[in-house]
C-alpha positions, -999 to +999 in steps of 0.1 A: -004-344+247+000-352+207+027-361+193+033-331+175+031-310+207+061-330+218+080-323+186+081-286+189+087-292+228+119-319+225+130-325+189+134-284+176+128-283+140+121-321+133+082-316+136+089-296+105+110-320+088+127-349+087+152-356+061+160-393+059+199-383+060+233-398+049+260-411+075+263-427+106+241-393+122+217-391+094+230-354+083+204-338+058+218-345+024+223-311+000+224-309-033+249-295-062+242-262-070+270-241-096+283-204-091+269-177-096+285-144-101+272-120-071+280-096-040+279-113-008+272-096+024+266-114+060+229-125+070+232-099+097+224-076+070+200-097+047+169-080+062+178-042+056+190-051+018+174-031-011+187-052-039+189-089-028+182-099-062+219-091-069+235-103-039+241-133-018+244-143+013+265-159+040+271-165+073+305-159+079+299-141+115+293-153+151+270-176+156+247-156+180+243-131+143+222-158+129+212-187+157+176-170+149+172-188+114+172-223+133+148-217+161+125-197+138+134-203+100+099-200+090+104-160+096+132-160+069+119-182+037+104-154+023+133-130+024+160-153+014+142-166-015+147-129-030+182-134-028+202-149-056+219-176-033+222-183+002+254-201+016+244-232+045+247-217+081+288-220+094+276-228+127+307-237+148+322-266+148+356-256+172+383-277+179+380-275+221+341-280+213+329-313+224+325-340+192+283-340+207+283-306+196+302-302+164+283-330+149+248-305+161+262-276+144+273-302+117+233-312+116+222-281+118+240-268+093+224-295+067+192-292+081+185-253+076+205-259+038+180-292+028+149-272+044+162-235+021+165-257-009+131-274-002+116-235-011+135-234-041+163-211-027+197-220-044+218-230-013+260-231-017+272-258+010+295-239+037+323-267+046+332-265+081+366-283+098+373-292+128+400-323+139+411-342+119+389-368+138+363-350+121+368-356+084+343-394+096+318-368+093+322-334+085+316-343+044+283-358+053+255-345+033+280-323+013+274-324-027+299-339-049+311-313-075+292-278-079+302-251-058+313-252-022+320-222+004+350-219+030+366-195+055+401-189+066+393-169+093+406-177+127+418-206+113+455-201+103+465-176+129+497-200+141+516-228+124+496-254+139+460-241+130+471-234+091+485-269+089+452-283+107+433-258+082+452-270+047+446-307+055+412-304+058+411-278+032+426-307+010+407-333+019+376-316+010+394-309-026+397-351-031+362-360-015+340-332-030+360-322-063+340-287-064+343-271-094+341-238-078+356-229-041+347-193-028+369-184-003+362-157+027+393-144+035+430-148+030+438-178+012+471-200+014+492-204-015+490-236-005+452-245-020+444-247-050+416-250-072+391-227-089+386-202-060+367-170-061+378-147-026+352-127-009+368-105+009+358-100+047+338-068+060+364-058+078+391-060+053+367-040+026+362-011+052+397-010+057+404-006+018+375+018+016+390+043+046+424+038+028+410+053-001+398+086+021+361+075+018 
């Protein structure tokens, strides 16, 4: 058997690259990219867009909505290269998930960004929080300055998760210093910074049936 027959069998994506990586786990390292003013609509609906060249996307849904672009990314360069940016992948890095497993979504994450940015698509880093615990890694391979992307939701529901939320919210202010924050859904009073809100799906279809659409 060659060796790259045991790639695609054990290793995933590695026998299609191998990024040398920053950090204790070697997380794919992306780069500093700045804002640009667009629509954003989930990658669950990348494929049926008509005008991508306006519009970015991210991947602010559950994880089974995009898991595809990991285990066959080489389906997807083409399309998302006709968008105008592409956010990282938010897989999930829960707090009752095992620390072996946030630090994989963690990789992953960097991994599909590094390899999009290797085909000249502009890629905005998605920051993802877990634990406190976390903070040793979860800024690996995130750009210094630029623009960075960031959800609320599910993630300041009680007292304890919104405290857990603005500290790492916070930290990722002082380590990354991004010059632009876009923020997917309801944002604290308590962050600051140059933040653009996207609002979520849900809350847009809401505003629109309000309206008597």
């Amino acid at each position: 058997m060659s060796i790259a027959t045991k790639r695609q069998r054990n290793y995933e994506n590695l026998e299609r690259r191998i990024f040398d990586g920053v950090g204790v786990y070697g997380i794919p390292q992306i780069q500093p990219t700045q804002f640009k003013q667009c629509d954003f609509i989930g990658f669950n609906y990348a494929t049926n867009c008509k005008d991508r060249e306006n519009k970015g996307v991210h991947f602010f849904v559950d994880d089974y909505q995009f898991n595809r672009l990991w285990t066959n990314i080489g389906r997807y360069i083409d399309m998302l290269s006709q968008f105008k940016c592409v956010m990282s992948p938010d897989f999930s890095t829960y707090t009752d998930f095992p620390k072996a497993i946030q630090i994989y979504n963690h990789y992953r994450k960097h991994w599909v960004g590094a390899y999009l940015q290797e085909y000249g698509i502009d890629v905005i880093p998605t920051i993802s929080l877990s634990t406190r615990d976390s903070f040793e890694w979860c800024f690996d391979g995130e750009p210094v300055g630029g623009v960075v992307a960031i959800s609320s939701q599910g993630c300041i529901a009680s007292k304890e998760k919104r405290k857990l939320f603005l500290d790492g919210y916070h930290e990722m202010a002082t380590r990354l210093q991004p010059e632009t924050i876009i923020f997917y859904g309801k944002v604290p009073d308590e962050c600051n910074g140059n933040i653009v809100r996207v609002a979520p799906f849900s809350e847009r279809f809401n505003e629109v049936t309000c309206n008597g659409w």
